[in-house]
C-alpha positions, 0 to 999 in steps of 0.5 A: 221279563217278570214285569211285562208279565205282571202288566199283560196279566194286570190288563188282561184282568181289567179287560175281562172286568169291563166286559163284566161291567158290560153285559151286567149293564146290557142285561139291566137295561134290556129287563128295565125295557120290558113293560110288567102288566098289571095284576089281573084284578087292577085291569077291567075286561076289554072286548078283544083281549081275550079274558074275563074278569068275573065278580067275586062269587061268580061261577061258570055253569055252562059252556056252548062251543061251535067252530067259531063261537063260545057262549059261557054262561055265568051265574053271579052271587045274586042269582042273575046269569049273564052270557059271555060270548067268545070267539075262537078261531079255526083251531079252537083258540080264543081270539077275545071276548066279543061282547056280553050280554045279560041273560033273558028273564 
C-alpha cells in the first residue's frame, strides 16, 4: 500500500513537471514571436506613421489646429523654420504626417 502511494505521488510530481516545462516553453515562443521596433532615433520620419523626428536643436514654436488638419511650425538650430502638417481625424487623434514642407522666406 506504501509503494503504490510512493508512485502515484512519484507521477503526480512529474506530471506537474511537464506542464511546468510546458507553459515556460509556450511563454518563450510567444515573447520570441514578437517584433521589437526600433529605437526612434534609428528610424527616419515616414509620411503615414504618425511621428516626426526632429534634427538635434529644433524646437517647436507654434501649432495651427483645424478639425482635421495640424500645421507645427519648427524652428531648426540654424535659424530656418520648416512646417509639419498633420492629419487628425474627427476626434482629435493623429492619423500621420501628410507631407512637409520648408517654410516661405
Amino acid at each position: 500500500m506504501k509503494a503504490l502511494k510512493v508512485i502515484v505521488v512519484g507521477m503526480a510530481v512529474v506530471l506537474v513537471a511537464g506542464f511546468v516545462a510546458l507553459f515556460v516553453t509556450w511563454q518563450d515562443r510567444r515573447v520570441a514571436r514578437r517584433e521589437v521596433p526600433a529605437p526612434a532615433a534609428a528610424r527616419p520620419p515616414e509620411a503615414g506613421d504618425g511621428r516626426v523626428v526632429l534634427p538635434a536643436g529644433s524646437r517647436v514654436v507654434g501649432v495651427a489646429s483645424a478639425e482635421t488638419m495640424l500645421d507645427v511650425l519648427v524652428e531648426n538650430g540654424d535659424g530656418t523654420r520648416d512646417v509639419y502638417q498633420v492629419a487628425r481625424d474627427g476626434g482629435g487623434a493623429v492619423q500621420g504626417v501628410l507631407r512637409f514642407r520648408p517654410e516661405a522666406p
